[in-house]
N, CA, C and O atoms as CSV, one atom per row, in Angstrom:
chain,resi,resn,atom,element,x,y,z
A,1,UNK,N,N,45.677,14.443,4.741
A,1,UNK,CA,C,44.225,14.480,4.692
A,1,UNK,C,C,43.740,15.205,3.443
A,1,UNK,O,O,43.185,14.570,2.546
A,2,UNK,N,N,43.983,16.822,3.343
A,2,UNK,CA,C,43.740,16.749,1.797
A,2,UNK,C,C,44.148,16.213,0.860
A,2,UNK,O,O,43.297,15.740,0.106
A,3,UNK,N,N,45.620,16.048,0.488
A,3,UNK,CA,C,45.844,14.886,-0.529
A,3,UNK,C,C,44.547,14.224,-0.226
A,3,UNK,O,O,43.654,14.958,-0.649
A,4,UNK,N,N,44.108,13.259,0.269
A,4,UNK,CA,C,43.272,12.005,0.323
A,4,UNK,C,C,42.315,12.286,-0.110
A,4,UNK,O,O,41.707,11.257,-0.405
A,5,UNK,N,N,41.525,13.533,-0.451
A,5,UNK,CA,C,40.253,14.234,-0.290
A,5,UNK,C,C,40.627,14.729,-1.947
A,5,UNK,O,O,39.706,14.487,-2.726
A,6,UNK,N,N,41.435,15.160,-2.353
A,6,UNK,CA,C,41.520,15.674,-3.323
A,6,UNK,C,C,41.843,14.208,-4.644
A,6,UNK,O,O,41.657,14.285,-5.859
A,7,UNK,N,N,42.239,13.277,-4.037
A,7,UNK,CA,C,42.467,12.088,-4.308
A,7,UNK,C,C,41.151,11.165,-4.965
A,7,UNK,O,O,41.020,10.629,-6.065
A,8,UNK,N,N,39.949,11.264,-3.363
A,8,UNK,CA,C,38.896,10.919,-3.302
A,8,UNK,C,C,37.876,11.363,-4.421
A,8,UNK,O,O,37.090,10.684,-5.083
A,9,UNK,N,N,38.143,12.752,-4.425
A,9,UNK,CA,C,37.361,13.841,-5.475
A,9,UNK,C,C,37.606,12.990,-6.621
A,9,UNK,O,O,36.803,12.105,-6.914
A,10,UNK,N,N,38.629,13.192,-7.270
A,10,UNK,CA,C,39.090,13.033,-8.607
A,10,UNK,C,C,38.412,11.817,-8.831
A,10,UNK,O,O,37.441,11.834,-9.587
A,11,UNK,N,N,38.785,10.706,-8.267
A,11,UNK,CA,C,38.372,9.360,-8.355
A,11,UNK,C,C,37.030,9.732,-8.705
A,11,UNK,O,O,36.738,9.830,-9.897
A,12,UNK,N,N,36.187,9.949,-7.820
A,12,UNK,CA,C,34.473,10.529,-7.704
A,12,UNK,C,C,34.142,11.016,-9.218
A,12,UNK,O,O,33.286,10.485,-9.925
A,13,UNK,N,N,35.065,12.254,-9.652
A,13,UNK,CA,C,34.865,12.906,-10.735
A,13,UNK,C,C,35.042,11.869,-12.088
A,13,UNK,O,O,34.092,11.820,-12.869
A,14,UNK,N,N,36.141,11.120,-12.340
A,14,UNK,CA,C,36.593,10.063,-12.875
A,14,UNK,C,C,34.854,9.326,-13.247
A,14,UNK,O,O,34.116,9.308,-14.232
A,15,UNK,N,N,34.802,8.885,-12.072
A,15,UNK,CA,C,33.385,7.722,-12.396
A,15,UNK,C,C,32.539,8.266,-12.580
A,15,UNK,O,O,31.532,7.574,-12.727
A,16,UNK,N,N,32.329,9.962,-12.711
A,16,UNK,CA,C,31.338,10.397,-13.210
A,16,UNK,C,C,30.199,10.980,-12.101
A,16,UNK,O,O,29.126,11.492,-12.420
A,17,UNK,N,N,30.639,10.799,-10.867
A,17,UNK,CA,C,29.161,10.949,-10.024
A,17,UNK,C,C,29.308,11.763,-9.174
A,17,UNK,O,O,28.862,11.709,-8.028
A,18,UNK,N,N,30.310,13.068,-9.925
A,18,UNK,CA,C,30.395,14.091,-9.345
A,18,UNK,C,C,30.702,15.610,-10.607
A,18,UNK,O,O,31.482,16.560,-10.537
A,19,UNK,N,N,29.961,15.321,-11.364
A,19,UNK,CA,C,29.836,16.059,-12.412
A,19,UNK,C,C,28.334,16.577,-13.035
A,19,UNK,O,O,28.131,16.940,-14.193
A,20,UNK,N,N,27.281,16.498,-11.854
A,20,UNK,CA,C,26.531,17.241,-12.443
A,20,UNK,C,C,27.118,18.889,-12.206
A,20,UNK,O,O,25.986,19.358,-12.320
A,21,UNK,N,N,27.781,19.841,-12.024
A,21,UNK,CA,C,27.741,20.995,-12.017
A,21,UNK,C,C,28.181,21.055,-13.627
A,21,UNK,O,O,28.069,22.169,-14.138
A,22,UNK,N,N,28.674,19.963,-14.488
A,22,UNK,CA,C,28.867,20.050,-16.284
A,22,UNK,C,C,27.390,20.687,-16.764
A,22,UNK,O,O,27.245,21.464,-17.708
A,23,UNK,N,N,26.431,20.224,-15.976
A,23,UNK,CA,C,24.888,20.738,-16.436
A,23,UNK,C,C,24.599,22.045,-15.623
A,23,UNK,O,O,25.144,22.684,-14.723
A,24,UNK,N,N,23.114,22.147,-16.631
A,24,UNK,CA,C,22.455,22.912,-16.375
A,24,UNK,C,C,21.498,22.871,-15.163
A,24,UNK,O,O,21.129,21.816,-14.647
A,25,UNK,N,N,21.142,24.047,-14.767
A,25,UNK,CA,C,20.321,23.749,-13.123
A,25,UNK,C,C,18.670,23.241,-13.622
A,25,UNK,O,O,17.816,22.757,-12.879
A,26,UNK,N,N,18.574,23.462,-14.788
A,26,UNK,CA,C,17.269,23.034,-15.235
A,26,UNK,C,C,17.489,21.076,-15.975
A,26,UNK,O,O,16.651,20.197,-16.177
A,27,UNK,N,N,18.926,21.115,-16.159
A,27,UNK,CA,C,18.935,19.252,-16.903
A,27,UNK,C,C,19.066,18.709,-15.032
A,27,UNK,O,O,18.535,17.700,-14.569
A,28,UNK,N,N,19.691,19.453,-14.460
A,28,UNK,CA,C,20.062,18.320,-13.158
A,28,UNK,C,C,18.425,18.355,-12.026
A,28,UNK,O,O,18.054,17.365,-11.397
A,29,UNK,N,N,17.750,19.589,-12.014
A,29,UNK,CA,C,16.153,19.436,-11.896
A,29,UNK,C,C,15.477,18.614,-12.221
A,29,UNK,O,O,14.731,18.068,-11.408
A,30,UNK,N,N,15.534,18.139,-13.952
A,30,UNK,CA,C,14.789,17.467,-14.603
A,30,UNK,C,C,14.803,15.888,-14.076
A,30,UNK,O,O,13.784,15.227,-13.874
A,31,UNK,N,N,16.555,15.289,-13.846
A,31,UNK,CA,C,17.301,14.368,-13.692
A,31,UNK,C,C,16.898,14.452,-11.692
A,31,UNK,O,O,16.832,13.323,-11.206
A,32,UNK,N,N,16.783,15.016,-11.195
A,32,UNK,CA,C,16.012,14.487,-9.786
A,32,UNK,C,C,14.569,14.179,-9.764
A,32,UNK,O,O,13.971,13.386,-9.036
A,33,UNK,N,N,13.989,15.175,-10.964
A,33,UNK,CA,C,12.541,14.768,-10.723
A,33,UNK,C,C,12.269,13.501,-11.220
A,33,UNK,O,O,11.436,12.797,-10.649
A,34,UNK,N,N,12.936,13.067,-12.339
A,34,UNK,CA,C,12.751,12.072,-12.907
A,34,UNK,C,C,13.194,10.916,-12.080
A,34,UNK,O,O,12.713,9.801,-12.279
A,35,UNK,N,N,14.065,11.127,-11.188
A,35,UNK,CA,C,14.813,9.822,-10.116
A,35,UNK,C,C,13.600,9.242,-9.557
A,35,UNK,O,O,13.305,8.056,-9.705
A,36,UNK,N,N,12.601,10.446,-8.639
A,36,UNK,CA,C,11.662,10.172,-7.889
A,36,UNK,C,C,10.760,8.876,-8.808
A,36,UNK,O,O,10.713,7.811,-8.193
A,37,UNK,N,N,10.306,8.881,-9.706
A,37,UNK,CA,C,9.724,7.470,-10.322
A,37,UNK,C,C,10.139,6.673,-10.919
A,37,UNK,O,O,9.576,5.857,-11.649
A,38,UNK,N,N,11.872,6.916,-10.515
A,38,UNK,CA,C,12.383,5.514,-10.986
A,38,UNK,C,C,12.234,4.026,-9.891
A,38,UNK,O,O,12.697,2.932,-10.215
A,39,UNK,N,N,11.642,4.237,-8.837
A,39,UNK,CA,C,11.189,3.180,-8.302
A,39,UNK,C,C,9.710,2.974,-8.041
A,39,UNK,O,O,9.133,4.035,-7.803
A,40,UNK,N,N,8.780,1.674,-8.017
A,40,UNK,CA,C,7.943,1.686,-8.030
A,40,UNK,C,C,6.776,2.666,-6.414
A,40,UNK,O,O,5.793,3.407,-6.405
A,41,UNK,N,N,7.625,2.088,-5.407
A,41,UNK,CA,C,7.268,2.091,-4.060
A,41,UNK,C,C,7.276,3.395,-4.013
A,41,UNK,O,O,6.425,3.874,-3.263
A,42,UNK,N,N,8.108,4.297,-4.690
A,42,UNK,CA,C,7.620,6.073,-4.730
A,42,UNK,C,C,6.615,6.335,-4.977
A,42,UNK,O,O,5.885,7.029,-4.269
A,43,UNK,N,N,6.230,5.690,-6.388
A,43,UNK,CA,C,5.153,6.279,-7.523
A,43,UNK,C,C,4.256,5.862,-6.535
A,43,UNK,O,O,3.182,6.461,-6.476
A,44,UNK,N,N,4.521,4.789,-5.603
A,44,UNK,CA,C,2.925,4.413,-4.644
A,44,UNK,C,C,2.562,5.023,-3.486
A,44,UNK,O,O,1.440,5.129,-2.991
A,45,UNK,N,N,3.764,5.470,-3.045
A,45,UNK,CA,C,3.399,6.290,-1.557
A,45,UNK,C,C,2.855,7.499,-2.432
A,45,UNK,O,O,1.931,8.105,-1.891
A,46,UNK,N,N,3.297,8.029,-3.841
A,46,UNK,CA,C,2.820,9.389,-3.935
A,46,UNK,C,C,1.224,8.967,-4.120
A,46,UNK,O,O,0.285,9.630,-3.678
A,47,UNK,N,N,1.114,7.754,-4.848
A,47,UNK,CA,C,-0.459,7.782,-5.428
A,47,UNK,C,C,-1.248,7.709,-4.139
A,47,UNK,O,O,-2.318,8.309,-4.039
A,48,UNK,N,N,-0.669,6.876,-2.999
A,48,UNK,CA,C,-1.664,6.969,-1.868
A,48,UNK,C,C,-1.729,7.794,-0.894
A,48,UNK,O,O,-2.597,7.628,-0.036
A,49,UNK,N,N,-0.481,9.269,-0.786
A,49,UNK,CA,C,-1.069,10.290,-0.439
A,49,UNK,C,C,-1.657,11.389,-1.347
A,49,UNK,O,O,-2.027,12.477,-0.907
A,50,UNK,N,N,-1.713,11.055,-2.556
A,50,UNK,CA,C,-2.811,12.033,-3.370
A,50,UNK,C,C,-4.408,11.206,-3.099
A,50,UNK,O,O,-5.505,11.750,-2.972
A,51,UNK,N,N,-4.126,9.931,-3.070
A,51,UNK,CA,C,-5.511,9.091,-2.930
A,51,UNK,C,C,-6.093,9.545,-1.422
A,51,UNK,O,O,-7.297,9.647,-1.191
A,52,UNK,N,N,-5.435,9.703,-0.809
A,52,UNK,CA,C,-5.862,9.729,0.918
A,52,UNK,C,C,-6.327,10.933,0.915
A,52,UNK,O,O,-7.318,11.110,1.625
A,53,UNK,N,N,-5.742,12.218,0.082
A,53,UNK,CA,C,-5.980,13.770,0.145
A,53,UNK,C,C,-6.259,13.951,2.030
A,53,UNK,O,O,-7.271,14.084,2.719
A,54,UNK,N,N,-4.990,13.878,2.285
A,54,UNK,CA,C,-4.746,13.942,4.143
A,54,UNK,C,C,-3.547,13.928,4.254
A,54,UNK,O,O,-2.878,13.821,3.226
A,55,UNK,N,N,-2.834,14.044,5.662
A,55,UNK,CA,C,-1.732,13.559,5.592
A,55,UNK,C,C,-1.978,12.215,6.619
A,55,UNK,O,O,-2.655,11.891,7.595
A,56,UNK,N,N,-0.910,11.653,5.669
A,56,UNK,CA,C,-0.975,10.032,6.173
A,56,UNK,C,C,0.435,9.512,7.316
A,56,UNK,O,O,1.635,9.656,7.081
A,57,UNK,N,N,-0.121,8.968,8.406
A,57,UNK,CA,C,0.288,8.956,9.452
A,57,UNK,C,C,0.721,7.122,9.903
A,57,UNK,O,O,0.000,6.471,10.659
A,58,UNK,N,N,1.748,6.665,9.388
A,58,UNK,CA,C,2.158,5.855,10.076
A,58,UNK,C,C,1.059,4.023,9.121
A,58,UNK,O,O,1.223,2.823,9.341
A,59,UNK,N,N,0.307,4.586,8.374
A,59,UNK,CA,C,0.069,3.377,7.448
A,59,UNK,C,C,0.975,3.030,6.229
A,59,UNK,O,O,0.935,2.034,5.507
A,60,UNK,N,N,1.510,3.729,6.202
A,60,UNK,CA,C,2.184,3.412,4.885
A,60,UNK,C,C,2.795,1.725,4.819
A,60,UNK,O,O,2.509,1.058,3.824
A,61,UNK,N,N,3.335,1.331,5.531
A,61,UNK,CA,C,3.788,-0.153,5.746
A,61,UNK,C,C,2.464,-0.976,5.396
A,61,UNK,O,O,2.655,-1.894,4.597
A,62,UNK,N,N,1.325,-0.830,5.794
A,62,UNK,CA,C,0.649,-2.307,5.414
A,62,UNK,C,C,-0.283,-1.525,4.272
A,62,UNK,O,O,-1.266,-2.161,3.892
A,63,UNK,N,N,-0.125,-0.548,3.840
A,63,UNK,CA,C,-0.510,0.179,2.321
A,63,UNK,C,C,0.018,-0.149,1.273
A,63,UNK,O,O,-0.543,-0.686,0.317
A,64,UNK,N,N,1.586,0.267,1.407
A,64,UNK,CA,C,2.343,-0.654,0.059
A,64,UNK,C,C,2.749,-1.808,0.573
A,64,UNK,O,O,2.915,-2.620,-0.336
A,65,UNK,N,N,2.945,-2.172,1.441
A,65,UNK,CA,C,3.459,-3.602,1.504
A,65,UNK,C,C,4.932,-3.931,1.726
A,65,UNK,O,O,5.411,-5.057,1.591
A,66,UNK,N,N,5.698,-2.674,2.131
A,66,UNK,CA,C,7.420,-3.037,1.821
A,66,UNK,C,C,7.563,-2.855,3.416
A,66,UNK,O,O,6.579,-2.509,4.071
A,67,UNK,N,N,8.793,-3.093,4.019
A,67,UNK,CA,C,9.099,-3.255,5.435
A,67,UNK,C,C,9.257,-1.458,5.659
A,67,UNK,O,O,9.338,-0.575,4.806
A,68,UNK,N,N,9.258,-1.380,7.053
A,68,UNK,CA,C,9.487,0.178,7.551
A,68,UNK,C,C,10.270,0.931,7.038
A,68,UNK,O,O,9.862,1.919,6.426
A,69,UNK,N,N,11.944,0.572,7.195
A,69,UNK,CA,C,13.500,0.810,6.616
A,69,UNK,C,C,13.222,0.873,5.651
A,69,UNK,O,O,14.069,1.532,5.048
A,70,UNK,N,N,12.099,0.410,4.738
A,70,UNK,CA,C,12.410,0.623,3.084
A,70,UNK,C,C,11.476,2.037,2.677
A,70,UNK,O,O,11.804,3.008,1.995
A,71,UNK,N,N,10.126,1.716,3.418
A,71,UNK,CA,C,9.284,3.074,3.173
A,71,UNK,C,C,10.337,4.126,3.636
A,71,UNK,O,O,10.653,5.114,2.972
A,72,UNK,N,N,10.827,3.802,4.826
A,72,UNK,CA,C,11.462,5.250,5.554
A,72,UNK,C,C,12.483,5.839,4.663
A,72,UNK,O,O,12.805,7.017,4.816
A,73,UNK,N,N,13.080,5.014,3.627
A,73,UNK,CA,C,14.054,5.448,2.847
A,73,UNK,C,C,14.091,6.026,1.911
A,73,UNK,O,O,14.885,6.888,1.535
A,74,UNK,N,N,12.643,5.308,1.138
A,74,UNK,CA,C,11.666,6.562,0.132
A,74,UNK,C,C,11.257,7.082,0.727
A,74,UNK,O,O,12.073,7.942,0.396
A,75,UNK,N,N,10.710,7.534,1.413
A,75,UNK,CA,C,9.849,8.747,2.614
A,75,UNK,C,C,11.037,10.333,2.250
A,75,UNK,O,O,10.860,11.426,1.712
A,76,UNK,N,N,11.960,9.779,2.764
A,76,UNK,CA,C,13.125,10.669,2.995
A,76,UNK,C,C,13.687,11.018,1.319
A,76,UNK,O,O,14.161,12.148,1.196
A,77,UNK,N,N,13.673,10.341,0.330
A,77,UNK,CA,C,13.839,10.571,-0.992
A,77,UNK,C,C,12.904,11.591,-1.540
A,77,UNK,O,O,13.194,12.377,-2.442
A,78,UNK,N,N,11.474,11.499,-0.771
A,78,UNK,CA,C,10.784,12.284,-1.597
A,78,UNK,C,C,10.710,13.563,-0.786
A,78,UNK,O,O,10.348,14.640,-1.260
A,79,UNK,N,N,11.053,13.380,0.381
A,79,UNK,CA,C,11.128,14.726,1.549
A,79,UNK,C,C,12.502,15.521,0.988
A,79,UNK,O,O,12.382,16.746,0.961
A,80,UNK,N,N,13.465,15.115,0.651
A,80,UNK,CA,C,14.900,15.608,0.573
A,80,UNK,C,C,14.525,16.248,-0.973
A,80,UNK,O,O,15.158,17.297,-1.094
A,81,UNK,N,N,13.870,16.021,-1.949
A,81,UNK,CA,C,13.197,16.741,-2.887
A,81,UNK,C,C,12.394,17.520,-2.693
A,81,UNK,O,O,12.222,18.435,-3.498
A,82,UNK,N,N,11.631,17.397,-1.535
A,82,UNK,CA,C,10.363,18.316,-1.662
A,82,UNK,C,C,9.263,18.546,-2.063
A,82,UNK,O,O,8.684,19.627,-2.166
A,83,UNK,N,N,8.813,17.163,-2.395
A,83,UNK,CA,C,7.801,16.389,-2.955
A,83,UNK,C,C,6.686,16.244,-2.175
A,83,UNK,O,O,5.546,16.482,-2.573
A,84,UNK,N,N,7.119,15.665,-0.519
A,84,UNK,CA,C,6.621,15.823,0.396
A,84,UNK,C,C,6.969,17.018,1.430
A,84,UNK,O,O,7.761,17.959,1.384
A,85,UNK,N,N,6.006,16.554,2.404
A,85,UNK,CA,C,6.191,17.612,3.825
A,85,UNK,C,C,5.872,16.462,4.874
A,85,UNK,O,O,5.053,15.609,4.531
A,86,UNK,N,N,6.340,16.395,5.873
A,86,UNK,CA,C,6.521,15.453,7.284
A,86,UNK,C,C,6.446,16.702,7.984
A,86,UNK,O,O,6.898,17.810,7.694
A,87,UNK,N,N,5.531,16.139,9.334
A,87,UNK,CA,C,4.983,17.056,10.581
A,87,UNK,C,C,5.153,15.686,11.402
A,87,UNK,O,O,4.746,14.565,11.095
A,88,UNK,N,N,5.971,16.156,12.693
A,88,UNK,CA,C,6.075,14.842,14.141
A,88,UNK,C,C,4.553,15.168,14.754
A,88,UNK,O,O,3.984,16.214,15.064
A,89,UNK,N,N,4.200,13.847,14.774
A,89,UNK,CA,C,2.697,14.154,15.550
A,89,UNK,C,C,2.859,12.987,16.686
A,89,UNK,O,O,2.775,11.835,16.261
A,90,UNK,N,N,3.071,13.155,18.014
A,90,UNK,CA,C,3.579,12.700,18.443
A,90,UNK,C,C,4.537,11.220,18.538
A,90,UNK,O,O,5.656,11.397,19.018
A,91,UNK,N,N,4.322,10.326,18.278
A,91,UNK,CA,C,5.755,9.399,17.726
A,91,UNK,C,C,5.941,9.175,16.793
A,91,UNK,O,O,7.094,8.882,16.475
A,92,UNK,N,N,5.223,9.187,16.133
A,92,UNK,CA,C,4.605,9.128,14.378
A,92,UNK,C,C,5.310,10.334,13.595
A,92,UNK,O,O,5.637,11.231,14.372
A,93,UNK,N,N,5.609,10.571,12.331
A,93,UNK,CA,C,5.432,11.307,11.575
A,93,UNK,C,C,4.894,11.324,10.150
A,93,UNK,O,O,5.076,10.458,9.294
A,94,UNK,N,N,4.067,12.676,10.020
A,94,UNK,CA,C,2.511,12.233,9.531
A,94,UNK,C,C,2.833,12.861,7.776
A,94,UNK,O,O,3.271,14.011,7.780
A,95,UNK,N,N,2.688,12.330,6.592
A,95,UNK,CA,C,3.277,12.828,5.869
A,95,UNK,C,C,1.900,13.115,4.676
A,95,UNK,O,O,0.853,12.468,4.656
A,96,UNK,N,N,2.244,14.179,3.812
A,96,UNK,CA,C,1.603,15.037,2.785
A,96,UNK,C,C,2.085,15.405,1.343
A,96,UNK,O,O,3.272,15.360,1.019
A,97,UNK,N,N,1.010,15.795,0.453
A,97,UNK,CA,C,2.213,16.051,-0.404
A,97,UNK,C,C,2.468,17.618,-0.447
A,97,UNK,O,O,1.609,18.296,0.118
A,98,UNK,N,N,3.587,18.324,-1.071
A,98,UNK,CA,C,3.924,19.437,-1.133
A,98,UNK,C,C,3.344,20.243,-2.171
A,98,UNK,O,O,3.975,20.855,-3.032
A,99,UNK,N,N,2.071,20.199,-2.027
A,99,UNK,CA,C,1.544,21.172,-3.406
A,99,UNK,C,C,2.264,22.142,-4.135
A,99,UNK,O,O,2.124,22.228,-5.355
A,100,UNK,N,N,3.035,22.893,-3.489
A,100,UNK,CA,C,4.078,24.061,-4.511
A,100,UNK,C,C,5.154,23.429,-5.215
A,100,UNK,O,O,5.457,23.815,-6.344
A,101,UNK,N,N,5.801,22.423,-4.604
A,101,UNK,CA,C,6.944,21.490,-5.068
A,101,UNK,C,C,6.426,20.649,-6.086
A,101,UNK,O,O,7.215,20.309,-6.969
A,102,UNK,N,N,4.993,20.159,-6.147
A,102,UNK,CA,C,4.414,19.090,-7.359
A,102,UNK,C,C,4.271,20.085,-7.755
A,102,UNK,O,O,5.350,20.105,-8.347
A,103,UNK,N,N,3.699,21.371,-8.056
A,103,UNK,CA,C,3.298,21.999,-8.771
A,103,UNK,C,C,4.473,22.354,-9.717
A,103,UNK,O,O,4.171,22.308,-10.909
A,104,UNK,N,N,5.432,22.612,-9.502
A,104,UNK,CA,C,7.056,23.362,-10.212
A,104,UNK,C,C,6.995,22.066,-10.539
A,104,UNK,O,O,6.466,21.993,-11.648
A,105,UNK,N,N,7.303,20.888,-10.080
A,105,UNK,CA,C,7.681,19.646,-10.925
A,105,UNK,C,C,7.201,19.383,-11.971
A,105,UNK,O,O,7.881,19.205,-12.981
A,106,UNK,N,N,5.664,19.291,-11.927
A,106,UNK,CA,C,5.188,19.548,-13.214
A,106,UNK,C,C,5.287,20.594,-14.459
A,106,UNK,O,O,4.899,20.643,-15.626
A,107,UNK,N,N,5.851,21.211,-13.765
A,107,UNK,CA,C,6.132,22.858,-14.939
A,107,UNK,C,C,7.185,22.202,-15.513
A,107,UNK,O,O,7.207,21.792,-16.673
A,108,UNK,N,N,8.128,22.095,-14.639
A,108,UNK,CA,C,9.354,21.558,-15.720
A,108,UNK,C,C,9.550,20.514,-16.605
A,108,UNK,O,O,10.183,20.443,-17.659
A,109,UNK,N,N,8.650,19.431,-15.756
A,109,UNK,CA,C,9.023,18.340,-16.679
A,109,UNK,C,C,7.811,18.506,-17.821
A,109,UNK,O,O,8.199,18.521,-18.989
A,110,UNK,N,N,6.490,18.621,-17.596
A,110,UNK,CA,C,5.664,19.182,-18.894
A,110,UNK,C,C,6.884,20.139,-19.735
A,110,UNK,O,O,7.272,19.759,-20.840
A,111,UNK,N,N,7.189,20.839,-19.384
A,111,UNK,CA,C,8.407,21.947,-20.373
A,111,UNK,C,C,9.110,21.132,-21.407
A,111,UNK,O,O,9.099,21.327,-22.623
A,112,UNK,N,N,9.828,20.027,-20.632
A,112,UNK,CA,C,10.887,18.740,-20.789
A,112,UNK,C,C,10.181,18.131,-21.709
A,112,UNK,O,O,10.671,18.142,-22.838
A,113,UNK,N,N,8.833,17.423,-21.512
A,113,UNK,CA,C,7.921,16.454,-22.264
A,113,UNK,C,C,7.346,17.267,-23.288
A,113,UNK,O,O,7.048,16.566,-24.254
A,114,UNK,N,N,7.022,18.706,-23.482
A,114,UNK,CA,C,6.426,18.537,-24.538
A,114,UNK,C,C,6.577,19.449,-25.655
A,114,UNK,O,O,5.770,20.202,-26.201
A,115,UNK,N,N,8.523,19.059,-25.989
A,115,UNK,CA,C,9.076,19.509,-26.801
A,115,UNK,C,C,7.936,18.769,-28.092
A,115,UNK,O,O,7.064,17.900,-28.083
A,116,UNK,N,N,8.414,19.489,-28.895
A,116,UNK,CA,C,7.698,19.374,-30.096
A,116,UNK,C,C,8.702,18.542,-31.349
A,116,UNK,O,O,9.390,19.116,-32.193
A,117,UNK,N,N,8.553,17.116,-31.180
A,117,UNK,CA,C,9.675,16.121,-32.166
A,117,UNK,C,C,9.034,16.559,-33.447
A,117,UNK,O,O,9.748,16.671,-34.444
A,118,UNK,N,N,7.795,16.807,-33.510
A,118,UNK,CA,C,7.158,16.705,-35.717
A,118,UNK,C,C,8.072,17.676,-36.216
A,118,UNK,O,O,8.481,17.408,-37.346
A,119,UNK,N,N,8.582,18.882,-35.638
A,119,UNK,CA,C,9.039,19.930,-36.662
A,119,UNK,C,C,10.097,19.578,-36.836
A,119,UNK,O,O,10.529,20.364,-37.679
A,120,UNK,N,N,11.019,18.742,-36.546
A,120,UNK,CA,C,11.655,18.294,-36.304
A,120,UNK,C,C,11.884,17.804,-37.874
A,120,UNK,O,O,10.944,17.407,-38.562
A,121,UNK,N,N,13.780,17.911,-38.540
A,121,UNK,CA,C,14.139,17.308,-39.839
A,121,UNK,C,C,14.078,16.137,-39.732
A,121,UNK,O,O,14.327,15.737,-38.595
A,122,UNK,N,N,13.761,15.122,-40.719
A,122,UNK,CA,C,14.122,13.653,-40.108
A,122,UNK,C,C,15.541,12.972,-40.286
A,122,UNK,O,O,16.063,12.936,-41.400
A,123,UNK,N,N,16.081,12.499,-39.307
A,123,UNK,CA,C,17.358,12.281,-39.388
A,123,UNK,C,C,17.985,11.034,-39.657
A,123,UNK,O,O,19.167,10.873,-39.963
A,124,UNK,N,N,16.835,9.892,-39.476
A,124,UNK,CA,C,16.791,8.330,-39.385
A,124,UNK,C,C,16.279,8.030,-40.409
A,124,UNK,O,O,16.082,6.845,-40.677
């Protein structure tokens, strides 16, 4: 069993998708926040619970338009970041955004974005 595990690892490490600890806690931050809008259906649940300014309870399906299993899967992408907050209201769970968590997101990635390229030698 460990052999197999230590086996498993390597392989993992090999393809690469077990090497963020090579980075920094601020590049592998940057590299989750940035995940969150690599799909469209994120960028939309976030715009329509900043648009709703509530927490939104169980519309999300005929809001964006994608089946349950798919919202529920971004739901949980942006919850497992911390982007959002989910409260069970009785069968439902009613979701928000995380004002302290957008707030740091934006710190960093503004940090990230607005390096300064002009002072910059030209190299091209």
């Amino acid at each position: 069993m460990f052999i197999h595990r230590n086996i498993a690892m390597y392989k993992l490490m090999k393809m690469g998708l077990a090497k963020t600890e090579m980075f920094t806690d601020q590049q592998n931050k940057i590299s989750l926040f940035a995940k969150v809008f690599g799909h469209p259906a994120r960028v939309a649940i976030l715009q329509h619970l900043f648009k709703t300014d509530n927490c939104v309870c169980g519309d999300l399906v005929s809001e964006i338009g994608l089946a349950q299993p798919t919202i529920s899967q971004h739901l949980k992408e942006l919850k497992n970041l911390g982007l959002i907050k989910g409260n069970v209201e009785g069968t439902s769970v009613c979701y928000c955004i995380n004002g302290e968590k957008w707030s740091e997101m934006k710190e960093t990635m503004s940090e990230f974005l607005n390096q300064d390229i002009s002072k910059k030698v030209n190299c091209c």
